[in-house]
N, C-alpha and C positions, 0 to 999 in steps of 0.2 A: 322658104329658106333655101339658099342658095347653097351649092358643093361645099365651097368656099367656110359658109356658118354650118355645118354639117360638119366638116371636118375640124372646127375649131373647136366644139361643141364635145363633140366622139374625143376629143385629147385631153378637154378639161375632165372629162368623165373619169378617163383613163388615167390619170396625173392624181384624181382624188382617190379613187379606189388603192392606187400604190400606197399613198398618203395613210390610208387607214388601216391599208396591209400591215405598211413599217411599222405604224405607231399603236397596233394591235387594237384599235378601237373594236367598238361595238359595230355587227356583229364577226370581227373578223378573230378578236381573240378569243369568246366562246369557239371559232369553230376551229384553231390552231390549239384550244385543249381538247375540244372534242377528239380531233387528228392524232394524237399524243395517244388519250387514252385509250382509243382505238387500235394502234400499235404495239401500246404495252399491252394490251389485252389477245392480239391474235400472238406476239411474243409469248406470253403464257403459254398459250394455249397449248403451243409447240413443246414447251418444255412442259407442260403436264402429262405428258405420254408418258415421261420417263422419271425414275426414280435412280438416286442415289444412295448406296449401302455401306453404313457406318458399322462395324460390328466387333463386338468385344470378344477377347479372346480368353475371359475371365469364365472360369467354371463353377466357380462358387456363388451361392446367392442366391437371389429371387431375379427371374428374367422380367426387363423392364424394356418393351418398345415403345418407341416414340414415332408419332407417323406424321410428317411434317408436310403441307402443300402450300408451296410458294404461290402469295399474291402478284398482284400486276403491275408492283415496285420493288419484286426482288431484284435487287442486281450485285451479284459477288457481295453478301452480307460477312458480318463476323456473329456467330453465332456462338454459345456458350450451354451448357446444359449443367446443371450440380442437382444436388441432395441436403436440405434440410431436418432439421426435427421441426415435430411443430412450433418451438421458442425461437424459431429463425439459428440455431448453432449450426456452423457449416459443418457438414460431415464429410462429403465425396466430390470431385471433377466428375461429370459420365461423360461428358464429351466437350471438346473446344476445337474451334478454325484453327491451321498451324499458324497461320501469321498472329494471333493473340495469343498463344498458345509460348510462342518462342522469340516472338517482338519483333516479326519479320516486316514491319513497314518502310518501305523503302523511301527518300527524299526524291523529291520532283514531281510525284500524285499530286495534281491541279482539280479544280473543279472542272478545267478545260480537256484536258489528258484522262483523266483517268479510269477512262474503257478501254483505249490502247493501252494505257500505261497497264493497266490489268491484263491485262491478253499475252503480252510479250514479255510478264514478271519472272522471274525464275532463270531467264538467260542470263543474266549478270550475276557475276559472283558474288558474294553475301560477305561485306565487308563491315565494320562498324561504323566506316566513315561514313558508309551511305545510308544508315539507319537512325530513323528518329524515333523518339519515345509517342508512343499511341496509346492512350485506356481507351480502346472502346467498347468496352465492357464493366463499367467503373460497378456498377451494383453487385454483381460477381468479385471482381477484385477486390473489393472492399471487405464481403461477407468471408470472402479464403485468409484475409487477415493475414499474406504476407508481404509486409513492405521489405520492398529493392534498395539498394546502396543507396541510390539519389533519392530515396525517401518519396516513391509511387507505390501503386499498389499493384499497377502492371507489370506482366512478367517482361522479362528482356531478355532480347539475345545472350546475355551471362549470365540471367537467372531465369529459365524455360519454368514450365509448368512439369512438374516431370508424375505427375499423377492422373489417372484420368487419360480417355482414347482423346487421341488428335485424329485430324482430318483436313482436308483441300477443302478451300471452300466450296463449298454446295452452288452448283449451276440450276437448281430445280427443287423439285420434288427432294425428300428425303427422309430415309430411315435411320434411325437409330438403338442400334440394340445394345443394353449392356446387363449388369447384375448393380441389384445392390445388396447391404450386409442383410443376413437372416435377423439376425437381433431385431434389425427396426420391423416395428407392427405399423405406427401411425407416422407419420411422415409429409413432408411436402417436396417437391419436384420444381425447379426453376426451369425458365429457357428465357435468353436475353438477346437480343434482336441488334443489330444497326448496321446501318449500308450510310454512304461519307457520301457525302456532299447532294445530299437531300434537303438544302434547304427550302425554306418557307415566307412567309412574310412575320415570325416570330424570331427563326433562327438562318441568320442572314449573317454574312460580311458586315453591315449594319448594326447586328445586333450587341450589347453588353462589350460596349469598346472599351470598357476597363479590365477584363478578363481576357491576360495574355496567354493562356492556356486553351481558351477556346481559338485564341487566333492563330497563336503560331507555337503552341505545346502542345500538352498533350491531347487536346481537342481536335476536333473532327467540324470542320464548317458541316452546319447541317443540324436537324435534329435529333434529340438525342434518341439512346436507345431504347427500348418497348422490352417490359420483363410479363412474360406470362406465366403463370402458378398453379399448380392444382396438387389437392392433397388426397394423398393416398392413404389406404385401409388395407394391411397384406389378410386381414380376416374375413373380407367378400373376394373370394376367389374364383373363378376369372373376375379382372373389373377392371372397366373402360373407362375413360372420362374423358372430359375435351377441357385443357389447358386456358385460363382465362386472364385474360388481357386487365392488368390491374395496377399500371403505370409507366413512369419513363424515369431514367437516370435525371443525374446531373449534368446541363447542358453542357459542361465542359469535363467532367468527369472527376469536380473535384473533392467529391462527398461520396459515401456511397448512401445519401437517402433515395429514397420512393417517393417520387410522387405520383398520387393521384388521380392528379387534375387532366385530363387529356384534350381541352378545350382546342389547345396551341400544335396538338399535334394532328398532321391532314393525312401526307403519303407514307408518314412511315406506318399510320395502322393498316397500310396493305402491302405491307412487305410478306406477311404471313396472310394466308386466309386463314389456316384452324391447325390447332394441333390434339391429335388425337391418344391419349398414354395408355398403353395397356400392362397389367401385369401380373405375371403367373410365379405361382410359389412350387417349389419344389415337390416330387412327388414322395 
């Protein structure tokens, strides 16, 4: 083989390899998610060092923490926390994201943008012209049962949540302490989950193109949110439990049922790795 087919050879090599890069073949797109998940994972890792503190300023009650360790798909979630009986009747907010909390979604969040567009939020003045209506929390909204003027379940800029701690959203790790009422003995505890524009090969741009809420209302491209539950005993005291993963909303947020099925959902069941409740009763 002469220079000459040596070099023409070395360029066809080089010309396919590109070819397989772009078009993600086999084995280039296993190692372009291997690369990903590698990253969100040393990304974690960083942010597991640290913890953030949510903490109530309520003195009555039984003390109730929540120890929350972000997966290797958290990224700027809206996160929700309440109180149940066991017949599912909502009783309490213990904690909510301020942007879900007081409707603070700004227009112009792309699936392209919106890690900058997150980073640099808060500089612009907060106007209504620049806000759009967002549930992403629809199983919570739904169970607090109060519908807004435009007839949602989400709060808004004109009608906040004004019960129950707000907070920034959580970069990491996080705590949450608050009280609930002494009356309740047997009880259950929510926490609901979502981070925008997680899509999938289930919930896609593609997906349920008759559902104008998922496209350009109050939907969130992406999959929907993850509700975990665990039910509490104020009669075993101290008592720990770890919070269980027992469905997802409504992909557009237009119901607030459960579903169970979790076949369709990939990255958002590692938005969370575990949540841990504890809770002590008064002495």
């Amino acid at each position: 083989m002469n220079i000459r087919q040596e070099f023409v050879l070395a360029g066809a090599i080089v010309s396919a390899l590109f070819f397989m890069a772009y078009r993600q073949a086999f084995p280039f797109g296993e190692m372009m998610t291997w690369g990903a998940r590698v990253k969100a994972k040393q990304a974690n890792e960083v942010r597991s060092q640290h913890y953030s503190y949510y903490i109530s300023d309520e003195s009555q009650g039984s003390k109730l923490l929540l120890d929350i360790k972000s997966g290797i798909h958290f990224w700027h979630p809206q996160v929700v926390i309440w109180v149940t009986d066991t017949n599912g009747h909502f009783i309490k907010t213990l904690f909510i994201t301020e942007s879900s909390a007081k409707g603070l979604f700004m227009s112009g969040r792309t699936a392209d943008n919106f890690k900058s567009f997150d980073e640099k939020k808060g500089t612009d003045p907060i106007s209504r012209q620049n806000l759009r209506l967002v549930d992403a929390l629809p199983y919570w909204s739904h169970s607090r049962g109060k519908e807004t003027q435009q007839g949602f379940y989400a709060p808004t800029f004109d009608q906040p949540v004004i019960d129950g701690m707000t907070g920034a959203t959580p970069q990491g790790n996080f705590y949450v302490q608050s009280q609930v009422p002494d009356s309740l003995v047997y009880f259950d505890i929510y926490l609901e989950v979502n981070v925008a524009f997680d899509d999938n090969e289930y919930y896609s741009e593609y997906d349920f193109p008759d559902d104008s809420l998922y496209h350009g209302g109050t939907g969130l491209l992406g999959q929907p949110s993850l509700i975990y539950r665990a039910t509490l005993n104020k009669e075993k005291n101290p008592y720990f439990t770890l919070m269980q993963l027992i469905g997802h909303s409504h992909h557009s947020g237009r119901t607030g049922h459960l579903y169970p099925d979790l076949t369709t959902i990939t990255t958002a069941q590692r938005i969370i790795d575990r949540v841990v409740v504890s809770l002590e009763m008064d002495e």
